[in-house]
C-alpha positions as CSV (number, residue, x, y, z in Angstrom):
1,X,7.1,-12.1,-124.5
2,X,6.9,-12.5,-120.7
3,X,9.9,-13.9,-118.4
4,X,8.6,-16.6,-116.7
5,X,9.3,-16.3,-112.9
6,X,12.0,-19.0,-111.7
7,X,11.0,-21.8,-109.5
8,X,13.0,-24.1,-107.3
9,X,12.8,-27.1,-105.8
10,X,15.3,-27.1,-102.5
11,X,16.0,-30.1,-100.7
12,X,18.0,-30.0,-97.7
13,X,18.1,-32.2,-94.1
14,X,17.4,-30.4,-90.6
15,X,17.3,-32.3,-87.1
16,X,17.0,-35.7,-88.8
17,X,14.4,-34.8,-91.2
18,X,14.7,-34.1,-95.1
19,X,12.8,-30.8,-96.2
20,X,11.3,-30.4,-99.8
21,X,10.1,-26.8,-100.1
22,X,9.6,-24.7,-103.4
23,X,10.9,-20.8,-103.7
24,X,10.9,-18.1,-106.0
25,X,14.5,-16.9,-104.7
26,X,17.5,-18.0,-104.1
27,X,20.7,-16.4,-102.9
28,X,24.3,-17.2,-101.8
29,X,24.1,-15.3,-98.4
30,X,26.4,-13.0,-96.9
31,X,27.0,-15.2,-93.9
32,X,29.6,-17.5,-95.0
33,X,28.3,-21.0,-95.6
34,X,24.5,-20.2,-96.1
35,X,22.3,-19.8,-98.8
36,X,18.9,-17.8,-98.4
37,X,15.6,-18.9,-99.6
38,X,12.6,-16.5,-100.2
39,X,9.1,-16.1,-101.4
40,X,8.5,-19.8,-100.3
41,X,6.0,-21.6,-102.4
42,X,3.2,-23.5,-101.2
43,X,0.1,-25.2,-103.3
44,X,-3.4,-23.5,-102.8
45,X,-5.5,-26.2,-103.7
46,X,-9.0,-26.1,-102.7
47,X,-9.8,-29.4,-102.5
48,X,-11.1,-31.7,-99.1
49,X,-7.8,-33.7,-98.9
50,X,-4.9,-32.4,-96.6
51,X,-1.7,-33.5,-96.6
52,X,-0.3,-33.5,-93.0
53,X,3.5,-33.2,-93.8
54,X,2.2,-30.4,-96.6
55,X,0.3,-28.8,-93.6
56,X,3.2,-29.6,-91.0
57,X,5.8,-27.6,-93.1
58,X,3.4,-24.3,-94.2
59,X,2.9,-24.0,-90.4
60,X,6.5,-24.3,-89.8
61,X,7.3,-21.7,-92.4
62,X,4.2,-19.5,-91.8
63,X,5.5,-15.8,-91.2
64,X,9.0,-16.4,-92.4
65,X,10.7,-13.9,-95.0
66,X,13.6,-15.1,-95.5
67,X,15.3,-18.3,-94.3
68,X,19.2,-19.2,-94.4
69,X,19.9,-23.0,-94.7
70,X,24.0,-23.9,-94.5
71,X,25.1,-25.0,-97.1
72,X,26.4,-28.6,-96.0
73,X,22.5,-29.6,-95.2
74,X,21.5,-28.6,-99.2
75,X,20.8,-32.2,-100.8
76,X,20.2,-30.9,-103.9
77,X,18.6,-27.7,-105.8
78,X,16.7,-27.9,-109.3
79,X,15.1,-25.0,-111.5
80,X,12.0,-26.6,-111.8
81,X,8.9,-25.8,-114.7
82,X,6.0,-25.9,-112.1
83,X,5.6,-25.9,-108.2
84,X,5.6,-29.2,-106.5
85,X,3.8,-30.1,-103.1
86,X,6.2,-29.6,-100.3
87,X,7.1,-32.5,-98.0
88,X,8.7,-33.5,-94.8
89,X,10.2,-36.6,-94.6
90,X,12.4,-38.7,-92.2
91,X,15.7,-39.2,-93.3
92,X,17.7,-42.6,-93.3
93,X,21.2,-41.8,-92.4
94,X,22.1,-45.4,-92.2
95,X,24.5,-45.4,-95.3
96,X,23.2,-48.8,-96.0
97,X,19.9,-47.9,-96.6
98,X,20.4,-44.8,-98.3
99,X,22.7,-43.0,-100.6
100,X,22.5,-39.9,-98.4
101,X,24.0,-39.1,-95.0
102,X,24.5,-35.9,-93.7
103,X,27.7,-33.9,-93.3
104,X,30.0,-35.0,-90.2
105,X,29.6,-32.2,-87.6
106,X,32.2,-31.7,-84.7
107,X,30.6,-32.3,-81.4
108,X,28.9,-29.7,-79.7
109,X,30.2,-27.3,-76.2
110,X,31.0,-29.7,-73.2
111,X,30.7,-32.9,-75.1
């Protein structure tokens, strides 16, 4: 009997935006507070409809190995049966609208 190859759903937030991508791999990385996703997973359907936010993020990811996400801007991680459709969506960091808000961050040089 065959191993089945692992798949997972990562969901993390970047520049005010909440990622959904699917990998094959998935690492604690050797740079402190990062974890490395590779072999990214997109659908190949061959049908006539596009998704844009599909379409946005395989462009974005397009030619990248390896990425390294920090670790306080993972959401969530799941080991998943099958491969989803990956998604870009806007995220609502007013805590009254959502149950997510991302991590405080110290402000930046000169500010």
């Amino acid at each position: 009997m065959s191993k089945r190859r692992p798949i997972y759903r990562v969901i993390f937030q970047n520049q005010g935006q909440t990622y959904e991508v699917y990998a094959s791999e998935i690492y604690q990385s050797d740079l402190h507070g990062f974890i490395e996703v590779e072999e990214f997973l997109f659908d190949e359907r061959s049908g006539v409809l596009v998704d844009p936010s599909e379409e946005k993020l395989k462009s974005e990811f397009s030619g990248v190995l390896r990425s390294y996400i920090p670790m306080h801007a993972v959401i969530r991680i799941d080991e998943v049966e099958k491969e989803g459709v990956g998604k870009i969506t806007e995220s609502r960091t007013d805590p009254r609208n959502s149950n997510v808000s991302p991590f405080p961050m110290p402000p930046g040089p000169g500010k």
